[in-house]
C-alpha positions in Angstrom: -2.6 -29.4 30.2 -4.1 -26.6 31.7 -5.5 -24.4 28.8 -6.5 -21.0 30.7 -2.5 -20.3 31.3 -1.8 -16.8 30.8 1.9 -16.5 28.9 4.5 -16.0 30.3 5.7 -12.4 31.0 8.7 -11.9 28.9 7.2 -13.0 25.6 4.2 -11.1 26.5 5.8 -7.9 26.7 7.9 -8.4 23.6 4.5 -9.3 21.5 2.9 -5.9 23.2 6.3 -3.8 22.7 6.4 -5.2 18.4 2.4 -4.2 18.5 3.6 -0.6 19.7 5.7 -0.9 17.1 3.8 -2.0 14.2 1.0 1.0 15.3 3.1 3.7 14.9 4.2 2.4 11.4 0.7 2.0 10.4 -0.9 5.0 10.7 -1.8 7.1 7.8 -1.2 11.0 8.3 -4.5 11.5 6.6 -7.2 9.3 4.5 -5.4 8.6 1.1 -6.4 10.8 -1.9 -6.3 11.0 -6.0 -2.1 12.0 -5.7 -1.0 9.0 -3.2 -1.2 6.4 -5.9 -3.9 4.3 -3.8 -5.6 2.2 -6.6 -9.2 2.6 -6.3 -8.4 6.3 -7.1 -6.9 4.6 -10.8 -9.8 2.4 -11.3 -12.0 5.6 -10.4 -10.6 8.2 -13.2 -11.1 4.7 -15.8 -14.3 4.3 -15.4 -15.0 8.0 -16.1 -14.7 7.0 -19.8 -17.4 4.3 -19.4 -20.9 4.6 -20.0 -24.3 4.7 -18.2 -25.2 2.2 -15.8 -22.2 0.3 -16.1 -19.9 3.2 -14.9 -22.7 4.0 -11.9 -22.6 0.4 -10.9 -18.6 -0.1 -11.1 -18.4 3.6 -9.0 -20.6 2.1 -6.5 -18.6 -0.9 -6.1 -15.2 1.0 -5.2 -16.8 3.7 -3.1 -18.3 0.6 -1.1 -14.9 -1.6 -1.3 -13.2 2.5 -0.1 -15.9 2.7 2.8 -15.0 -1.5 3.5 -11.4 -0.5 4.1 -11.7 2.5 5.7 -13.8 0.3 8.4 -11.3 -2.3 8.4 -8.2 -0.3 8.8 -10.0 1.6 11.9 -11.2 -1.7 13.2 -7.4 -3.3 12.4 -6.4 -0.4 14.8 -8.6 -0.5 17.4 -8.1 -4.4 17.9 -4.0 -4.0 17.5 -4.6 -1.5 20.5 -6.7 -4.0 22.5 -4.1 -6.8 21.8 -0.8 -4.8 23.0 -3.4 -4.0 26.3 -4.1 -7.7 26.7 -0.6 -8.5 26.5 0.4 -5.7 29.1 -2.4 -6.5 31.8 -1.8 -8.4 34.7 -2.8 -11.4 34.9 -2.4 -11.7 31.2 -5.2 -12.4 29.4 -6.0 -16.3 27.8 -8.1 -16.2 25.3 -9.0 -12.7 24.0 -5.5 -12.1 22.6 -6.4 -15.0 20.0 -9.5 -13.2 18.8 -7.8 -9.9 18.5 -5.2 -11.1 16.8 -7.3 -13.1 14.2 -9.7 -10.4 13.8 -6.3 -8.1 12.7 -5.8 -10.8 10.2 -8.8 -11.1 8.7 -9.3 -7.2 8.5 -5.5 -6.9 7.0 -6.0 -9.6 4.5 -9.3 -8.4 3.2 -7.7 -5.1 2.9 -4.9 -6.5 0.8 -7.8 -8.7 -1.5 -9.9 -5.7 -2.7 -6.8 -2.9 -2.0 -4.0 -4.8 -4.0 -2.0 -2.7 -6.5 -1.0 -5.3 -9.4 -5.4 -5.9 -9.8 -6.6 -4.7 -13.2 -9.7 -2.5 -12.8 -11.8 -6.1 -14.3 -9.8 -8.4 -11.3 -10.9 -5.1 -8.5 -14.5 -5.3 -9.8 -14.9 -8.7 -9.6 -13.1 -9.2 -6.1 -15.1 -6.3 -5.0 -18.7 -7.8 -6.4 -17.6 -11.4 -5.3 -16.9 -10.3 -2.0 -20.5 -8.1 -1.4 -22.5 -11.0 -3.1 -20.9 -13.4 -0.5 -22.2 -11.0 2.3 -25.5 -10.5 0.6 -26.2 -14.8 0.4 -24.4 -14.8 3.5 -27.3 -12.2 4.7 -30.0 -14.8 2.6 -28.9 -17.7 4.1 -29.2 -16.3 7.5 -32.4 -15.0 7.2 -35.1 -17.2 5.7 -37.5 -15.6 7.0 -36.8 -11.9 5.1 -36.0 -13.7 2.0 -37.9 -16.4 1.6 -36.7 -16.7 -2.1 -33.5 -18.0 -1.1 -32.0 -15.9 -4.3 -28.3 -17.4 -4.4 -26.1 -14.6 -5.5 -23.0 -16.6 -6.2 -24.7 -18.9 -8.2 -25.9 -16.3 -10.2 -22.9 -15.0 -10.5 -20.8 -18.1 -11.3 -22.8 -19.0 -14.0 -22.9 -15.6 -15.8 -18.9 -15.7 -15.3 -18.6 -19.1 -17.1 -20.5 -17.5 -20.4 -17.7 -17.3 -22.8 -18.9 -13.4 -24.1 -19.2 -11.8 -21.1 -16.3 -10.5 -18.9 -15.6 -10.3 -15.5 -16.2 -6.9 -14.7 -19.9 -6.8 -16.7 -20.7 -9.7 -14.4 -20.4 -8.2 -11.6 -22.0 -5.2 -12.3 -24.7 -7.0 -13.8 -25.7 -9.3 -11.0 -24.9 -6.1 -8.2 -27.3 -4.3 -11.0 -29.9 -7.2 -9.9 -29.5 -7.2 -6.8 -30.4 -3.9 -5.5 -33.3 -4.6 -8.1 -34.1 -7.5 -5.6 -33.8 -5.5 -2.6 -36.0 -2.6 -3.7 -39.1 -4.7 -4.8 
């Protein structure tokens, strides 16, 4: 089996014309805002009745998890365009469509793990700090050399979450608390 064959031309042009499609339905007039019912905007007037750090902490977590999205969605929509382009060209293309297509997903599914609706404020927070600590040992483990600690963030944060008195959400902000700590020494 020859595995640089390009697909065949009919299927090709279906996959780019249901791209087209799916573009048009997925783009936003404008960035979403306090009246559109997009949940961070919720979680945002909660915390309001919280107090210092803790509301700080939790506002910086959904302003970065609104930045993550916003980055996502663009890059969702760059690659979607990319994809229905591979799939037009002649010769198609082999491999890039693959890439394209699983960097959509993996943009679309993080979107729907930090964006869902049905997440309490406590189930956002934590998805939101589990996420960025994963990045930040991610970032550790990739880089001995900058952090020669080797500080592991889920770890920390795993065994703070397993303490019977403290919730979810006061993890989070806790060990995000610590870690800019960490990075500013």
């Amino acid at each position: 089996m020859d595995l640089r064959q390009p697909t065949a031309a009919s299927p090709a042009e279906a996959a780019a014309d249901a791209i087209a499609k799916i573009r048009q339905l997925a783009i936003f007039p404008a960035l979403p805002d306090e009246q559109s019912g997009a949940p961070f905007f919720a979680d945002l007037a909660a915390l309001k009745q919280e107090s210092q750090p803790y509301r700080e902490v939790r506002e910086n977590l959904i302003g970065a998890a609104i930045a993550a999205v916003e980055v996502c969605w663009a890059s969702a929509e760059d690659e979607l365009a990319a994809l229905e382009s591979d799939l037009r060209r002649r010769p198609h293309a082999v491999w890039s469509p693959l890439m394209l297509a699983r960097a959509v997903h993996e943009a679309v599914i993080f979107i729907g793990y930090v964006a869902e609706p049905s997440l309490s404020l406590e189930e956002r927070l934590f998805r939101i700090g589990n996420t960025w600590l994963e990045d930040a040992n991610n970032y550790v483990n990739a880089s001995p050399l900058t952090h020669p600690s080797g500080v592991n963030y889920r770890g920390t944060l795993s065994r703070a979450a397993t303490s019977s008195s403290t919730s979810c959400a006061r993890v989070a902000s806790r060990s995000v608390y610590r870690t800019r700590a960490f990075q500013h020494r």
